[in-house]
C-alpha positions in Angstrom: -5.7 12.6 24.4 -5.8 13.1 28.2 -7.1 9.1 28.7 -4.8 8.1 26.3 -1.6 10.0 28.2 -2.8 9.3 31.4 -3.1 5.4 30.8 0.0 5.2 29.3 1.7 6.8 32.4 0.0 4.3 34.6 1.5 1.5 33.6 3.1 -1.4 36.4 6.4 -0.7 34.4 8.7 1.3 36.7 9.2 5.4 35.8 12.6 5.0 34.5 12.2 2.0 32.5 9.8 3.7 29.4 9.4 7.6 28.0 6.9 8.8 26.6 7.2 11.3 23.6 4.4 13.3 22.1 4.4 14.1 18.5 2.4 17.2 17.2 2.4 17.7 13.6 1.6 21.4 13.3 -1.6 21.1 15.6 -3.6 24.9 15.8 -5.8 23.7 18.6 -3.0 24.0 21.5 -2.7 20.7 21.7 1.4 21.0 22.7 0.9 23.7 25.1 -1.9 21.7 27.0 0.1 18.6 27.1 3.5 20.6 28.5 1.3 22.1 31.1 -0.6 19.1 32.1 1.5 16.3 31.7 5.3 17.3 32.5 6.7 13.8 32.3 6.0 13.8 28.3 9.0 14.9 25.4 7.1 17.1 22.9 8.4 16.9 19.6 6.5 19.7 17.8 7.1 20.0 14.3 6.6 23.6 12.0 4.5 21.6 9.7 2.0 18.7 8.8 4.1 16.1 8.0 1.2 13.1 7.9 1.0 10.3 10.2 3.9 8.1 8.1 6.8 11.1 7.9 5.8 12.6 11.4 6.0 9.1 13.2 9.7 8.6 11.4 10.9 11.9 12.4 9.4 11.3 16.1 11.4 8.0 16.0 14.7 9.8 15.3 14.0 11.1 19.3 13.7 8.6 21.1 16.4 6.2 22.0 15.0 2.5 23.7 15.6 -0.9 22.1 11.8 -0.9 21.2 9.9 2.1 19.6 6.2 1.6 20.7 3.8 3.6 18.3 0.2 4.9 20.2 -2.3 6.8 18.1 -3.6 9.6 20.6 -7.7 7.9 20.5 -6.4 4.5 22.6 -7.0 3.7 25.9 -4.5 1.3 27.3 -4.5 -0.9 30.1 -2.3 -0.8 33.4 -0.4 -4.0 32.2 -0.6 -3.1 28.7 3.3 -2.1 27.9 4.5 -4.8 29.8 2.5 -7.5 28.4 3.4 -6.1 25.1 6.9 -6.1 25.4 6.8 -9.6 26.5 5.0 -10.7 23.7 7.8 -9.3 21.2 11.0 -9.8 23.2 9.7 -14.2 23.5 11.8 -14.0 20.4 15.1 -12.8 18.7 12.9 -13.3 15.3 10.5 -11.5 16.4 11.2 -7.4 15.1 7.2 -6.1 15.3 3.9 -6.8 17.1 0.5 -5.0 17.6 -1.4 -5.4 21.3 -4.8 -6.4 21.4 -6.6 -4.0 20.2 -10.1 -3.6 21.3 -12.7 -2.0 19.0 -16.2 -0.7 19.8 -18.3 -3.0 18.0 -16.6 -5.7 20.1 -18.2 -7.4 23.5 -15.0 -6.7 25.3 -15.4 -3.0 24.6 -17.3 -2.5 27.8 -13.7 -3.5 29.5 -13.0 0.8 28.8 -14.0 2.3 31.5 -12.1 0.3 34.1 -9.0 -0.6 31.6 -9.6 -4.3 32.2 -7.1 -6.7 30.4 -9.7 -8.4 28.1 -10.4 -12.1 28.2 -10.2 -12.6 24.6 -7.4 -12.1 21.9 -8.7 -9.9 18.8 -6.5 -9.2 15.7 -6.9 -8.0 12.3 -6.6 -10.6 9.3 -6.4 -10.6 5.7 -9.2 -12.6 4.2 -9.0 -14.7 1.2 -10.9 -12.8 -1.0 -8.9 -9.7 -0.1 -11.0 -7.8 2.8 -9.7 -6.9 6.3 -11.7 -9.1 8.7 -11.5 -8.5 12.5 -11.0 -12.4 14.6 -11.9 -13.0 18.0 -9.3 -15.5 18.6 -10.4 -16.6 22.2 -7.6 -17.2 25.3 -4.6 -17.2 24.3 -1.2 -16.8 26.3 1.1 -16.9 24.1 1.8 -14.4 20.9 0.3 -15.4 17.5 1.8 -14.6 13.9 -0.2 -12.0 12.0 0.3 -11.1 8.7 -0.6 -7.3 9.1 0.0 -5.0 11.6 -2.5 -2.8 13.4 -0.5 1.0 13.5 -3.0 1.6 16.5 -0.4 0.2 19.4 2.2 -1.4 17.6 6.2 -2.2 19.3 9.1 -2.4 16.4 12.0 -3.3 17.2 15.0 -0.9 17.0 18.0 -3.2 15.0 15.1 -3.6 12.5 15.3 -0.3 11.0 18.5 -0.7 9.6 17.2 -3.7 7.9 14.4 -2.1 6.6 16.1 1.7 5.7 13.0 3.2 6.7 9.8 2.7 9.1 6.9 4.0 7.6 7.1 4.8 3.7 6.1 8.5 3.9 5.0 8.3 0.0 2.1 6.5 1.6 1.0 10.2 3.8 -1.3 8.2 6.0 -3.2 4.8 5.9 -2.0 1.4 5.3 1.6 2.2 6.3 1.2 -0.3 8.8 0.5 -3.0 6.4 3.2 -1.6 3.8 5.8 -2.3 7.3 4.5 -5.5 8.4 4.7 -6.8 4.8 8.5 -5.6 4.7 9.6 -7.5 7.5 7.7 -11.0 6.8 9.7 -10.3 3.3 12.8 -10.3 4.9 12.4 -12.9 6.7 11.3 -11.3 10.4 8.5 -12.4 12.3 5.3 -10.1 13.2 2.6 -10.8 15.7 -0.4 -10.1 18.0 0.3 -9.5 21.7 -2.9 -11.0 23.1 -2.7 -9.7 26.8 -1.4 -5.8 25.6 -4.9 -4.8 26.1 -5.8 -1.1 23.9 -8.8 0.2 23.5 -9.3 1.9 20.0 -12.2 4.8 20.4 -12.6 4.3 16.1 -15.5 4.2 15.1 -16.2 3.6 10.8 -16.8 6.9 9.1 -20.1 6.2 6.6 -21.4 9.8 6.6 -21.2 11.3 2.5 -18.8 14.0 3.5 -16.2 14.8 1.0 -13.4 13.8 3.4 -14.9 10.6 4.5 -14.3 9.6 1.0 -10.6 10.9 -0.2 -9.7 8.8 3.2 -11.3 5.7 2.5 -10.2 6.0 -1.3 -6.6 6.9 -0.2 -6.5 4.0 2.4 -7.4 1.4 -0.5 -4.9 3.1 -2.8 -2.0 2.6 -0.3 -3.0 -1.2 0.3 -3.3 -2.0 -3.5 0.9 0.0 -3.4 1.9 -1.9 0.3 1.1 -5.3 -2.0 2.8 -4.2 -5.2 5.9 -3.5 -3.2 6.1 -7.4 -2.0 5.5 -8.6 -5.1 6.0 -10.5 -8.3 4.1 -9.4 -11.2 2.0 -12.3 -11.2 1.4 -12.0 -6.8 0.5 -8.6 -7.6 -1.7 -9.3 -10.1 -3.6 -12.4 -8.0 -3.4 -10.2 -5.3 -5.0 -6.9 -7.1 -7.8 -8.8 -8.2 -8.5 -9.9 -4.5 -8.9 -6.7 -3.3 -10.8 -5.2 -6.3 -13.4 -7.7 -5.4 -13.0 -8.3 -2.1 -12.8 -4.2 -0.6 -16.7 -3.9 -0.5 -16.9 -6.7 1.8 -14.6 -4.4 4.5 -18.2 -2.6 5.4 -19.5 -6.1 6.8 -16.5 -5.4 9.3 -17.0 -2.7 11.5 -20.0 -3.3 13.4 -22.3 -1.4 11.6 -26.1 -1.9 11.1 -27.6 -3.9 8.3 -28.5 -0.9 6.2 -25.3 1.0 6.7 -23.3 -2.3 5.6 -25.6 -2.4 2.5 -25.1 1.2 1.8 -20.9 1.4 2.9 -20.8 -1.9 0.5 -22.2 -0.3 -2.6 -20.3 3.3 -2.0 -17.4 1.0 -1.8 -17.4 -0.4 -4.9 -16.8 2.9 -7.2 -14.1 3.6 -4.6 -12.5 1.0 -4.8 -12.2 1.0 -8.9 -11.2 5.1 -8.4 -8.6 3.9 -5.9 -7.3 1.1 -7.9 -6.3 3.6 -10.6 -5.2 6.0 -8.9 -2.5 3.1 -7.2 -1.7 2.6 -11.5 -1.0 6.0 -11.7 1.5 6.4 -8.3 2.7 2.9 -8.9 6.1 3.9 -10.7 7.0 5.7 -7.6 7.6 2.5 -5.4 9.5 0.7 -8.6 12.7 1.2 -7.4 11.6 0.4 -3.5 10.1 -2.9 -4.5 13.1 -3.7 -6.4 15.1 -3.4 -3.6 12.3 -5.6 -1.5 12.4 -8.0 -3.9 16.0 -8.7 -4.5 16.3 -8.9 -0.6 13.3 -10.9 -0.6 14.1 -14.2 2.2 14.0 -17.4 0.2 12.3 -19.0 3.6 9.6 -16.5 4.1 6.3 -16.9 1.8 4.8 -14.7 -0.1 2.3 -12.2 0.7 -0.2 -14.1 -1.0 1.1 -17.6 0.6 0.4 -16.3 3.9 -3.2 -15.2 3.1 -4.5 -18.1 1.0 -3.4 -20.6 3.8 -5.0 -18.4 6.0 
């Protein structure tokens, strides 16, 4: 947390032109306190309970007042031109309402960037693969900002007007994990545009959690639950069903992703597979919350945009 607050404070933005707000969701580890003492710039929005990353980041949103709500998650590192770069990616154009930076993972060359928060040379995004999987593209140069199809909740700008189109930010039904899709997939419904800011360098200190701990599991089973809901909530009966069967058989294939080594891919791939079928019923069973939110999506649903699963079988 002190990297993350102190790179986000030296930015080449001037003072008064960003703030900085620090939500705690009922931390016990004096986390608050040691941010008021050591960083007195910051607004600390403490709240008197856990309200998961989806409802805490909504009610942190109600506090802060700019034209664009940038969202950090406290393990990033960003770089000095970071914010700026960032917000010139998503104010390029009025059609533009969200857009991650580039985020830079461990497992990636331009990792070793960290230490002197170097603006890396190469534009890195996460895609949706054909057969369903979350696949992580180095994209190369590039200068300009590129349309993504999900968002990365890791440094991620929205744009304000856009709430009011969307009646919320993050579904809080969803607790934590694959809001950021469920978000990104709302506003390509409407019509919006989303995309990567290649020079907004972050770097993400995530590293894949393999180890058989109880834990480890309910997150990974409750991250593929929420993306099997963030599709249903785009889509037609017969999209969703297309689009289920992608990611039934296309989730074990995520392990392949995260720069792990060849046993642990082989071993994450096969724990993957019973997860996946425990989280796909477990979406069946939670599925009749969203009805009367995907309703609403669909019936606002922008005859020029293309469906979720358009977007990811054209690639």
């Amino acid at each position: 947390m002190d990297d993350c607050l102190s790179s986000a404070f030296d930015q080449d933005l001037p003072e008064d032109e960003y703030e900085v707000v620090y939500a705690d969701n009922a931390s016990t580890d004096g986390a608050a306190a040691y941010v008021r003492d050591n960083f007195p710039r910051v607004r600390i929005v403490q709240f008197d309970r856990n309200w998961g990353f989806a409802a805490g980041n909504n009610r942190a949103v109600l506090k802060t007042s700019g034209e664009w709500i940038v969202f950090l998650n406290q393990d990033t590192v960003c770089a000095r031109s970071w914010l700026r770069e960032l917000l010139a990616a998503v104010e390029s154009s009025p059609e533009i309402m969200a857009g991650h930076a580039n985020v830079i993972h461990p497992w990636y060359t331009d990792f070793s960037g960290l230490a002197s928060r170097a603006k890396s040379a190469n534009a890195y995004t996460p895609v949706l693969a054909r057969w369903g999987y979350l696949r992580y593209r180095n994209l190369g140069e590039l200068a300009v900002p590129v349309d993504v199809t999900i968002l990365s909740g890791a440094a991620l700008a929205l744009r304000r007007s856009a709430i009011q189109d969307l009646t919320y930010v993050f579904d809080e039904d969803f607790w934590a994990y694959a809001e950021d899709w469920d978000l990104g997939f709302r506003l390509l419904s409407l019509g919006h545009r989303c995309v990567l800011a290649p020079r907004a360098t972050v770097y993400h200190l995530y590293t894949a959690k393999t180890g058989l701990k109880w834990a480890n599991w309910i997150g990974t089973m409750r991250n593929l639950r929420n993306r099997y809901i963030a599709f249903y909530k785009v889509s037609t009966e017969r999209e969703f069903a297309a689009l289920g069967a992608l990611l039934t058989m296309g989730s074990p294939w995520n392990a392949f992703e995260f720069g792990l080594k060849l046993h642990e891919k082989i071993f994450f791939a096969a724990v993957l597979v019973p997860t996946t079928v425990v989280a796909a019923g477990a979406a069946m069973v939670a599925i009749g919350r969203f009805s009367g939110k995907r309703r609403e999506i669909l019936s606002r649903r922008s005859g020029e945009a293309r469906s979720i699963l358009s977007r990811i079988w054209r690639g």
